[in-house]
N, C-alpha and C positions, 0 to 999 in steps of 0.2 A: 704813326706811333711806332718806336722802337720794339724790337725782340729784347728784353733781357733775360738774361739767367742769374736767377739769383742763388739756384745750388750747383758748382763745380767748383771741383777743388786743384789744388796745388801746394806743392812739395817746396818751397824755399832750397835753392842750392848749397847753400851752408847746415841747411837742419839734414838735408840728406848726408851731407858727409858726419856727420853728426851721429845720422843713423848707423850707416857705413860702419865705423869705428865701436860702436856697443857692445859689450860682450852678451849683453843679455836681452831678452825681450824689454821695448820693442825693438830691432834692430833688422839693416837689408844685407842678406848672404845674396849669394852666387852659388846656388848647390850644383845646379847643370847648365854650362857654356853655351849649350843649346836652348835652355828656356832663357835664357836671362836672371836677372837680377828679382829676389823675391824679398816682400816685407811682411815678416814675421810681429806677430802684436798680441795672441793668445799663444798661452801654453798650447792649447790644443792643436794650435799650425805650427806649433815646434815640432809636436811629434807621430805628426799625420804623415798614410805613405801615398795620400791620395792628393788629389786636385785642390786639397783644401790643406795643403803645405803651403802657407800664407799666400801673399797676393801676387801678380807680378806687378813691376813699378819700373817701367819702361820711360823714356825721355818725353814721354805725353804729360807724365807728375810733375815735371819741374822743370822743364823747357817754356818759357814763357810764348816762345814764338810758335811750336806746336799750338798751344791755347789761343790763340791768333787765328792760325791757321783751320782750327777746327770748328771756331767761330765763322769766318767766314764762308766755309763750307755748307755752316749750315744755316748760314742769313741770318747769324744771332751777332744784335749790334752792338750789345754791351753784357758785360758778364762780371755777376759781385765775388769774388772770390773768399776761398775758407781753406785753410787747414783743413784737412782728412783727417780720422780717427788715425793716432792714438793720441791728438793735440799734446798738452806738455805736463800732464798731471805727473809721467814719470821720474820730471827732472827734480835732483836734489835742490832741495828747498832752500840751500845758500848759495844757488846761480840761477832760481828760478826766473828772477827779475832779468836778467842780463839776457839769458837766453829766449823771454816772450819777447824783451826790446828789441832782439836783434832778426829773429822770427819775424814779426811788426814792421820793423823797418826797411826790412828789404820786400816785404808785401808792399808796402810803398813806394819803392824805388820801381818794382815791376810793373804797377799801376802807372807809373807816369813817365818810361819812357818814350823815347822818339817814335811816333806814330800811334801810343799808344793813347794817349790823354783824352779820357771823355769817354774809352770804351770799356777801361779795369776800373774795378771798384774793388774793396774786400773788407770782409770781418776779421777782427783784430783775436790776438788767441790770449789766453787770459795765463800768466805762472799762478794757476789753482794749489801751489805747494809750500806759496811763498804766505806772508801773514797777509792779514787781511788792509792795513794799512799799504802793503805792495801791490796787491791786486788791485785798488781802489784807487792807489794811483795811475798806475798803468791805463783803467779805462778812464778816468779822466784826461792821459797824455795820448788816446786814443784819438780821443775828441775833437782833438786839437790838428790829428793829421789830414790833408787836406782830401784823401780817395777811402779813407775810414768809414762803417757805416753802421756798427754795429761791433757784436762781435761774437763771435762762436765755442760754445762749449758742450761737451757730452753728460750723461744724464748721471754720472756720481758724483758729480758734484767735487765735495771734498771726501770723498770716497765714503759718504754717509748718503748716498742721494741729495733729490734739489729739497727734501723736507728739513732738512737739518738750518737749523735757527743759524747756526756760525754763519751760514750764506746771506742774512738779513742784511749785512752791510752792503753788497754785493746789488742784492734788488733794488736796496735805497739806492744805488750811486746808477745806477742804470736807467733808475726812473728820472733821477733828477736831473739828468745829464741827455734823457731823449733818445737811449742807444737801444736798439732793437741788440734782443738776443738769440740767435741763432742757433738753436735747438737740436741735436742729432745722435743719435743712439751708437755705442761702439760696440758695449760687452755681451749686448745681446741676455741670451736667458743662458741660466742652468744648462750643460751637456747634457745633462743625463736623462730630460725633458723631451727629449729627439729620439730616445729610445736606442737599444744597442747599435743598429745599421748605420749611425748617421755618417759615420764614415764614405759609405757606399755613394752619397747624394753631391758627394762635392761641398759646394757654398751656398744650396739652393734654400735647407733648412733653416736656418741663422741667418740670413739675410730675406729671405722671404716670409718667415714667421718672425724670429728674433728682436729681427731690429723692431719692427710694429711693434712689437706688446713691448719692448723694451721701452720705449717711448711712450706710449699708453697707459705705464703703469708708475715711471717719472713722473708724467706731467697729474695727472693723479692726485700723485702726493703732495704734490704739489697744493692743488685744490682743496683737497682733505686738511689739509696743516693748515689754511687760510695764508697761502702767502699772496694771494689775488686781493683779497679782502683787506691784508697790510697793504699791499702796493695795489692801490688799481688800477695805475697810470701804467706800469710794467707791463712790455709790450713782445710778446715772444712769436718768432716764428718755428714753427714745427716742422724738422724735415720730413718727408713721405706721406703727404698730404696730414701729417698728425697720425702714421701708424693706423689702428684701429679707433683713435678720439672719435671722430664723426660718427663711427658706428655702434660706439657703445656710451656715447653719452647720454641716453634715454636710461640705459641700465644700471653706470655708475649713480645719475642722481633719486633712480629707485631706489637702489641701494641704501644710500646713505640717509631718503627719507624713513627706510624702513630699519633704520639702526636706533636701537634707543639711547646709546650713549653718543652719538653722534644728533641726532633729533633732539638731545639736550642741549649739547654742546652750540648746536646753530641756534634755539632758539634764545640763547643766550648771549650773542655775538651776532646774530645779523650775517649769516653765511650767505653770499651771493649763489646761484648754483649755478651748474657749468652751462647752461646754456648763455645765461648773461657772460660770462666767463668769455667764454667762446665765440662770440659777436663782438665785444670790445679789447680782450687781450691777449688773441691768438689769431693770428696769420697761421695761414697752413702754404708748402708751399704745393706744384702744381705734378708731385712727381709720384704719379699713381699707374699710370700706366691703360688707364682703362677707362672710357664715357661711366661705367657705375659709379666706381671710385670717388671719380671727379663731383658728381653729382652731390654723394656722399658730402664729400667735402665744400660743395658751395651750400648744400642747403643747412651745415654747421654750422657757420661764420659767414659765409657772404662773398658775393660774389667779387667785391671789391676788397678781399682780404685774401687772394689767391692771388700766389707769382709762380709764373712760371719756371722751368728750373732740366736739368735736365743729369747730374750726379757724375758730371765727365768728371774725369778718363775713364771711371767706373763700367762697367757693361759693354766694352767696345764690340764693332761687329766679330764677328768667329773667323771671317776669315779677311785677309786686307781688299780683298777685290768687290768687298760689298758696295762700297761707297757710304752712303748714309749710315747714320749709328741709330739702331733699332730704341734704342732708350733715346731718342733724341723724335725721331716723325711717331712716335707711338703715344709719346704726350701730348707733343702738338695736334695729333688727330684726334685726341682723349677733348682735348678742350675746343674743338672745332665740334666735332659731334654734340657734344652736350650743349653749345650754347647754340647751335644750328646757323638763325640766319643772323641770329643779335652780332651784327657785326661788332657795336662799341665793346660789348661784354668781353669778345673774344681779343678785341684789341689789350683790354683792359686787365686781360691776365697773362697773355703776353708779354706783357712791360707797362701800359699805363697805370698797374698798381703798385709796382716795382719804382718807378720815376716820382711819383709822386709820394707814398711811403719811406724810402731810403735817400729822397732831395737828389736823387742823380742828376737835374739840371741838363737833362740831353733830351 
């Protein structure tokens, strides 16, 4: 059975100069010759004087042949690619179109050059600014591309969250169409939640708490609004094993049994609750970093709705002479540990739920 990955991302060569050229957030400066090139995407890494003056974005984002390269290093045989946060919510809404097609289409052109055929796959990125009639098209001409598999967006939606009814046409076309959507958190929570120091911590706050409850409290509303219940076919995978879902899905559907205007509202409507939710319309993917985690997240949903994944270029090693990348043998040990000696299990989150889930045909 194959290794796939089905979370690392990549930078498209024309969106970075794209970036390049921005006057304003999101956009990649060059502050020090010596660090490199950095991408800015909150205000707050505009005006930070610490390690968390945005990201670096070094030729691993958008060099197809590094992603090659980094795959092979680490015996991963195929890899579905996505956009990285900030995807395109910020493009002007009269070239939103033009800019996902052209985004989209060179994701395709990378996926299937010489040597590469059968090993790139990717999630398509959605113009979230254009009308709903463009976005609807788009993932229907998604559809259509032959290394397409889905497609990937962050959790505002159209800057109202995924609760907001404008997005019902959105689920209808996704469901009707069989396209997995690819779930990932950008904005994280509130500054001011981290408390005065957060400066001092780097990127460890907001990525290690942030994004999870950013995602946990998405998908949520998700649940709460009944967009499961509309669509039940709608089939989402969640990056970081689902944030905090797995561990707080006992609490959320306390919750919401013990709300009375909610307790009306289901017995009225036929609310599914997140555990069914959770076994049929949420893939988590395998990027927890830890045998609990993981556990966490297989006794949510199942063992056969875990893909492995590993958030490259993200968390490279510290220094170049490591060799392996620590976010990379730390999951794959996370999902060897937990399933012990069940070989099929381990294969099976590895990539046979990935091949068989996203039709990768390899």
């Amino acid at each position: 059975m194959p290794t796939v990955d089905i979370h690392t991302h990549m930078y498209p060569p024309n969106l970075m100069t794209l970036l390049r050229q921005r006057p304003q957030i999101p956009y990649v400066r060059t502050f020090d010759p010596k660090i490199g090139e950095r991408l800015i995407i909150l205000p707050t890494e505009e005006t930070s004087t610490s390690t968390a003056k945005g990201r670096p974005i070094g030729p691993a984002y958008y060099d197809i042949t590094q992603k090659i390269a980094f795959m092979d290093r680490h015996g991963i045989d195929v890899s579905v690619l996505s956009l990285a946060n900030p995807w395109l919510d910020w493009v002007d809404s009269g070239v939103a179109s033009r800019v996902a097609r052209g985004v989209n289409d060179e994701m395709e052109g990378m996926c299937g050059g010489e040597g590469r055929e059968g090993r790139l796959f990717f999630f398509g990125t959605l113009p979230l600014s254009a009308s709903s009639e463009e976005v609807v098209g788009e993932v229907k001409r998604l559809k259509g591309l032959k290394h397409c598999r889905g497609v990937v967006m962050g959790t505002s939606g159209l800057g109202e969250g995924l609760d907001d009814p404008r997005l019902d046409e959105l689920w209808k076309v996704l469901e009707s169409e069989g396209m997995v959507l690819f779930l990932h958190p950008h904005y994280g929570l509130p500054d001011e939640v981290y408390g005065p120091r957060k400066s001092e911590y780097g990127h460890v706050l907001p990525l290690a708490m942030g994004f999870p409850l950013e995602t946990t409290i998405a998908v949520t509303r998700m649940l709460l609004s009944g967009v499961f219940d509309r669509f039940s076919e709608l089939q989402v995978l969640l990056a970081h094993s689902g944030g905090t879902l797995p561990f707080l899905a006992g609490r959320i559907e306390s919750c919401i049994a013990h709300d009375a205007h909610l307790m009306k509202k289901s017995s009225a409507g036929g609310r599914r609750d997140v555990w069914d939710v959770l076994k049929k319309n949420i893939y988590l993917d395998a990027v927890v970093y830890s045998q609990l985690g993981l556990k966490a997240a297989i006794e949510a949903s199942g063992r056969d709705r875990l893909m492995f994944g590993t958030d490259h270029p993200f968390f490279p090693p510290s220094e170049e002479a490591e060799g392996e990348w620590l976010s990379v043998t730390s999951n794959v040990k996370a999902v060897r540990d937990a399933m012990g000696d069940k070989k099929e299990d381990v294969d099976a989150i590895l990539g046979g739920n990935a091949v068989r889930v996203l039709r990768l045909g390899v």
